[in-house]
C-alpha positions as CSV (number, residue, x, y, z in Angstrom):
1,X,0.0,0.0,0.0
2,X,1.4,3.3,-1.1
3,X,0.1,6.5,1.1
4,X,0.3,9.8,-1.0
5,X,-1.4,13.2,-1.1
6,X,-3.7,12.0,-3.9
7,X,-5.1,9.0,-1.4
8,X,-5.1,11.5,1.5
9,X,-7.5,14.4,-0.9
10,X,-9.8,11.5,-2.3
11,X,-10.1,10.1,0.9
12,X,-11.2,13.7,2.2
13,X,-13.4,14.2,-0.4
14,X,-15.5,10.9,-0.2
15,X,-15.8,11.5,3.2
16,X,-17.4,15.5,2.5
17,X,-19.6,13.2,-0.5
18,X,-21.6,11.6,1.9
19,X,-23.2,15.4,3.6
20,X,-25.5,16.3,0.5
21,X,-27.4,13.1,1.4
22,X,-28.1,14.3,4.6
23,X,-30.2,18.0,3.1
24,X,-31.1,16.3,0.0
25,X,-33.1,13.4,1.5
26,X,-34.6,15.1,4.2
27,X,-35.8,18.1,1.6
28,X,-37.3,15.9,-0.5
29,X,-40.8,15.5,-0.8
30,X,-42.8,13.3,1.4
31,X,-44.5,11.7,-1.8
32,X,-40.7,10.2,-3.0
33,X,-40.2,8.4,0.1
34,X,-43.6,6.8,0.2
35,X,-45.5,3.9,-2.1
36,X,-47.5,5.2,-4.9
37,X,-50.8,4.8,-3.9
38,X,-49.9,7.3,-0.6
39,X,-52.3,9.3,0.5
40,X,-51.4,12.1,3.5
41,X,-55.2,12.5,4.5
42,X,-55.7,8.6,5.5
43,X,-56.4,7.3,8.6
44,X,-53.0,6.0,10.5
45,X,-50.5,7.4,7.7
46,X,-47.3,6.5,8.7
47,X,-44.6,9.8,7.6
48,X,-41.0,8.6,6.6
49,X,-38.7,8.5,8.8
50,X,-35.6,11.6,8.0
51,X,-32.0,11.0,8.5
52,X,-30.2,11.7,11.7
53,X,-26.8,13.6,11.7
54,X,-25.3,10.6,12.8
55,X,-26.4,8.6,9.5
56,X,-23.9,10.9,7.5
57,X,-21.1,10.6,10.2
58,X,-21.5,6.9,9.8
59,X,-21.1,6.8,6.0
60,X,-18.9,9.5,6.0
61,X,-16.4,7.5,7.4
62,X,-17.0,4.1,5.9
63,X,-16.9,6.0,2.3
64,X,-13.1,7.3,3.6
65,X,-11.9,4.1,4.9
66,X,-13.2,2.2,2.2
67,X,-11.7,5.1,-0.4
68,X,-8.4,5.2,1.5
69,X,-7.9,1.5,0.9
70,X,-8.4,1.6,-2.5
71,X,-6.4,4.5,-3.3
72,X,-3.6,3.2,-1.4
73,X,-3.9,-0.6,-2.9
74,X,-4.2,0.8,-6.6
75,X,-2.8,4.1,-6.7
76,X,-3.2,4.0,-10.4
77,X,-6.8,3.2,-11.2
78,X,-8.8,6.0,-8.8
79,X,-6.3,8.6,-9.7
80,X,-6.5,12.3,-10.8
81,X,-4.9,10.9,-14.0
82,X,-8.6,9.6,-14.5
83,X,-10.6,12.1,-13.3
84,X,-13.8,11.2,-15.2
85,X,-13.6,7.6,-13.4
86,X,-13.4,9.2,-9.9
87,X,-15.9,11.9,-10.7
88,X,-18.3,9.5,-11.4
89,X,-17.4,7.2,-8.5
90,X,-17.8,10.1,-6.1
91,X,-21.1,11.8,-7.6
92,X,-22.6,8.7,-7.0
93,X,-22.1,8.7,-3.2
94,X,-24.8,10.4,-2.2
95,X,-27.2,9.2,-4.4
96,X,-26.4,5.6,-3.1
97,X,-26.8,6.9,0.2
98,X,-30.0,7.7,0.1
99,X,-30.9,4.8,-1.5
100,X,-29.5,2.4,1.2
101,X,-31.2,4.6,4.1
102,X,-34.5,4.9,2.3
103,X,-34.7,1.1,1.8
104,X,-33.9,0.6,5.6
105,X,-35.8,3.2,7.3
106,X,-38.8,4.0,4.4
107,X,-38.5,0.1,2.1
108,X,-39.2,2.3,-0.7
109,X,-36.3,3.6,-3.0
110,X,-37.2,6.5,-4.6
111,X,-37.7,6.5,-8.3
112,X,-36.2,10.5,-8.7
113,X,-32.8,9.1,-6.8
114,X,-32.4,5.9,-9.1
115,X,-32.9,8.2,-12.4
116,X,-30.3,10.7,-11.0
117,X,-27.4,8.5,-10.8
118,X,-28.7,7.1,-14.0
119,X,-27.7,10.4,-15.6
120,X,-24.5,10.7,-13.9
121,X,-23.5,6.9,-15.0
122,X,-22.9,8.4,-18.2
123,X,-19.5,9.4,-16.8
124,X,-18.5,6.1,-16.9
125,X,-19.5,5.3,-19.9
126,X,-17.3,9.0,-20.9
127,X,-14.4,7.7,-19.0
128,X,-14.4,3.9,-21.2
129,X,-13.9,5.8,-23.7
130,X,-10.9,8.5,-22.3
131,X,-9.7,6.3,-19.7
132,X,-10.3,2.6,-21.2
133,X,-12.0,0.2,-19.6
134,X,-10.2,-2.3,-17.6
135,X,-12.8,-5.2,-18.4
136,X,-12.6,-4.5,-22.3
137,X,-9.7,-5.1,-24.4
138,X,-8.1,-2.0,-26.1
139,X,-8.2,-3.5,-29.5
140,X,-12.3,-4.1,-29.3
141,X,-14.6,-2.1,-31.2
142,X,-15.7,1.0,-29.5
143,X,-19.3,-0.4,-29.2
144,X,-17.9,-3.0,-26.8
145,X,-17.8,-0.2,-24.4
146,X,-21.5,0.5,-24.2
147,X,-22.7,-2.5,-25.1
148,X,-20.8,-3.9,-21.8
149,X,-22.5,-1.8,-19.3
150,X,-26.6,-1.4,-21.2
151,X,-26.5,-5.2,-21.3
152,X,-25.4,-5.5,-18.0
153,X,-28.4,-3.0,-17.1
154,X,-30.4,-5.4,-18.9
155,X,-29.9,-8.7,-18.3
156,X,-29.6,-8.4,-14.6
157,X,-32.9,-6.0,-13.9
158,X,-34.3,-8.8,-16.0
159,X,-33.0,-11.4,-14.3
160,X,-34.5,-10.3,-10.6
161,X,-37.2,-9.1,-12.6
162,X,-38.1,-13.2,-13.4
163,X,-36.7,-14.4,-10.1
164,X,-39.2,-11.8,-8.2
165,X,-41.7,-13.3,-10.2
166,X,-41.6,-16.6,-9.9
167,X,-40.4,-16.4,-6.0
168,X,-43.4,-14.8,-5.8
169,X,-45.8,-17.3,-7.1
170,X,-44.7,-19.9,-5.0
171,X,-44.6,-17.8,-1.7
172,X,-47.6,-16.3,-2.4
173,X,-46.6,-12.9,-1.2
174,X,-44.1,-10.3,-3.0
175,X,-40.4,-11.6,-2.7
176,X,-38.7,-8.7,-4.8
177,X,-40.0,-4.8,-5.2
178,X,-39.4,-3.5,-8.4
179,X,-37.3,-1.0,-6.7
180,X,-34.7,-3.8,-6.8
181,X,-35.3,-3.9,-10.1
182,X,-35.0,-0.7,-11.3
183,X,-32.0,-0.7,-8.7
184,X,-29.9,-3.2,-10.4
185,X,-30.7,-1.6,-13.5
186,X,-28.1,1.1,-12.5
187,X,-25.9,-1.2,-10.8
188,X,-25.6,-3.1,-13.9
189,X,-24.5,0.4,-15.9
190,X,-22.0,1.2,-13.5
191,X,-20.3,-2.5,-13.2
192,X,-20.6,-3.6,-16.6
193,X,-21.6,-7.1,-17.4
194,X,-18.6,-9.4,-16.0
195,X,-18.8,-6.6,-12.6
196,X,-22.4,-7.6,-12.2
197,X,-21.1,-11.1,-11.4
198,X,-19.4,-9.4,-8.3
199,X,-22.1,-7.0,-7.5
200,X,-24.9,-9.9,-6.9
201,X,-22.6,-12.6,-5.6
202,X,-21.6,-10.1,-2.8
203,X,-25.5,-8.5,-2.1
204,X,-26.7,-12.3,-2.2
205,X,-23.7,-13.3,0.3
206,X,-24.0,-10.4,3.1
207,X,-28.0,-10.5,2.5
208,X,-27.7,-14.4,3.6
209,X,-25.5,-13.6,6.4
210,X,-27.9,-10.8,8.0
211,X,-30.6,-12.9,7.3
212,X,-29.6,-16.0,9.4
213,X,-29.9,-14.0,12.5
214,X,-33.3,-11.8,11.9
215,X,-34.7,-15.7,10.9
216,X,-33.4,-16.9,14.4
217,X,-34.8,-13.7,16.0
218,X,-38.3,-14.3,14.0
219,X,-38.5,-17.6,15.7
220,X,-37.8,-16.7,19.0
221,X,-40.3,-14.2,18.7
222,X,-43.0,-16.0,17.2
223,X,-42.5,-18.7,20.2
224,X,-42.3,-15.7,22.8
225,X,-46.0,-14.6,21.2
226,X,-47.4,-18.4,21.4
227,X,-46.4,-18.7,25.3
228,X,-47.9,-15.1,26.1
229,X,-51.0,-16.1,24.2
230,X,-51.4,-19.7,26.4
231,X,-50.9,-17.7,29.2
232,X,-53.7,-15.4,28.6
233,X,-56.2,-15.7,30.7
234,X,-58.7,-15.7,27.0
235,X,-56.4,-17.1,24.5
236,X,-58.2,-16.9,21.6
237,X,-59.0,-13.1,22.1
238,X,-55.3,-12.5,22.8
239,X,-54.6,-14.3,19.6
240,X,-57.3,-12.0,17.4
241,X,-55.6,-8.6,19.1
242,X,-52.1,-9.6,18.1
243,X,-53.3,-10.6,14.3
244,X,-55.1,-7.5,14.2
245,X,-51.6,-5.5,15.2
246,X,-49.7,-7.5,12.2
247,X,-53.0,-6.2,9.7
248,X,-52.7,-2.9,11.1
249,X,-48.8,-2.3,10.7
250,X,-47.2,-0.9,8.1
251,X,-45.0,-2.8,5.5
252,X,-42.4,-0.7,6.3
253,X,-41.9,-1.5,9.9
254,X,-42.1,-4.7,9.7
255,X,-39.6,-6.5,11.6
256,X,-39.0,-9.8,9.1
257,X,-38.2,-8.0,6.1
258,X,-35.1,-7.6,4.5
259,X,-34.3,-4.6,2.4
260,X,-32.4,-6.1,-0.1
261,X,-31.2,-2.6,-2.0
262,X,-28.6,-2.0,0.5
263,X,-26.7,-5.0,-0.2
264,X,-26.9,-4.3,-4.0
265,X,-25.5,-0.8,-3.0
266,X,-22.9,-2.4,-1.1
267,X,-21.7,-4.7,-3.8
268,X,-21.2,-2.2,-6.1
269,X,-19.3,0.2,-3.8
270,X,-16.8,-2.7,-3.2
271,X,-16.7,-3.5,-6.9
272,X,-16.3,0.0,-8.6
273,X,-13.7,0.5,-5.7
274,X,-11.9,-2.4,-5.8
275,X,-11.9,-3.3,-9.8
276,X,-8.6,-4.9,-10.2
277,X,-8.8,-6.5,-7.3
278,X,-11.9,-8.2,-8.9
279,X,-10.3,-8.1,-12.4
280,X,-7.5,-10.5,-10.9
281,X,-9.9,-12.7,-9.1
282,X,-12.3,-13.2,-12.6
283,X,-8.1,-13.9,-14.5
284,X,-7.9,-16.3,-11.9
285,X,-10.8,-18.5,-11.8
286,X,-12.1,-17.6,-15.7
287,X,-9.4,-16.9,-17.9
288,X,-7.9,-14.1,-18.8
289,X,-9.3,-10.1,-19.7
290,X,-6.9,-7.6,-20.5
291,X,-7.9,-3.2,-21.0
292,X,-6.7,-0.4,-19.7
293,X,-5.9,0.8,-16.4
């Protein structure tokens, strides 16, 4: 790892990236943060919840450490050599800020946010064709370029698109928003198509780690509920009140789901920051790609 004044500025400035998340999401409109058939005047409306000042201190200094690493690994690839690759890497920061805290507190990503850092993926698809692309050889068309990240947009919102669908159908009950959907339609832009390999395998991964332990703490809960409702001195009525108080609450405080849009969010992070790292992994294990740095 090589420490310079380069790694020490971008490590600064990623940290600074994560504060317009904090005034734009709590200036935006109440109707963004809420489902689309929201209505302010109905009975029990639940309001989304804001971000907290600590929020932004929290990614503020995840988005330096993880910034610093990189930097300091690969000196070369987030430089100010390629300042249309790290534009577009750092623009993005607030954008997928809101996006993760959103899905957590709200389980809505907001359609405005996702079209936003649509527009300012472009700069990637600018910088494949300044800077090269590390995924595409030099010697390819230019085409290759755009055609790597619009498929990748593609094929994976398609993809979760037809998994959401037929999970779905067998559960009964809706296993993937099409915020996800619209979500790893920008992921795949940003990534490209062999990067979209990364992206899910990592959101799949760190998803199935956090939900081993909300499944254990579902359990627990669910016997806690059946031993308060024997004890009841009417169980049956006990049993009606606590149905009614799952009808009654809303989606988005519900304790068993998983927003699944953070971990998309984190898997690109890593990926767009640590590209050759992944570049040397997919050599490894798939054969050879060769670009530009």
């Amino acid at each position: 790892m090589t420490v310079t004044s380069q790694t020490i500025v971008l490590t600064l400035i990623a940290a600074v990236m994560a504060v317009p998340a904090f005034f734009m999401f709590n200036k935006m409109p109440e109707a963004w943060l809420q489902d689309y058939d929201f209505d302010p005047k109905a009975e029990n409306v639940r309001w989304a919840k804001r971000l907290k000042p600590y929020h932004i201190a929290v990614f503020a200094a995840i988005y330096a450490v993880l910034v610093f690493i990189s930097t300091a690994m690969y000196p070369e690839f987030l430089s100010f050599d390629h300042w249309l690759r790290v534009a577009a890497l750092l623009l993005a920061f607030p954008g997928f800020t809101i996006i993760i805290m959103s899905d957590t507190l709200n389980r809505i990503i907001p359609d405005h946010i996702i079209v936003l850092n649509i527009i300012l993926s472009l700069l990637y698809f600018v910088s494949d064709f300044v800077d090269g692309n590390i995924w595409i050889d030099v010697e390819k068309p230019w085409y290759y370029l755009v055609l790597n990240r619009v498929i990748a947009a593609l094929v994976g919102s398609g993809a979760l698109l037809l998994l959401g669908i037929i999970s779905s159908a067998i559960a009964k009950t809706e296993a993937m928003g099409m915020g996800d959907v619209k979500l790893l339609f920008l992921c795949g832009l940003l990534s490209g198509l062999k990067g979209l390999i990364f992206v899910v395998f990592i959101a799949f991964i760190t998803a199935g780690v956090v939900a081993v332990p909300m499944l254990i703490r579902k359990r627990m809960r669910i016997a806690e509920e059946e031993r308060q409702i024997r004890e009841s001195p009417d169980p049956a009525k006990a049993r009606k009140i606590l149905a009614k108080k799952k009808r009654e609450m809303h989606f988005a405080d519900d304790p068993d789901y998983l927003a699944f849009g953070p971990f998309l969010i984190l898997g690109t992070v890593l990926f767009l920051l640590y590209e050759p790292y992944f570049l040397d992994l997919f050599n490894r294990y798939f054969g050879p790609v060769s670009g530009a740095m």
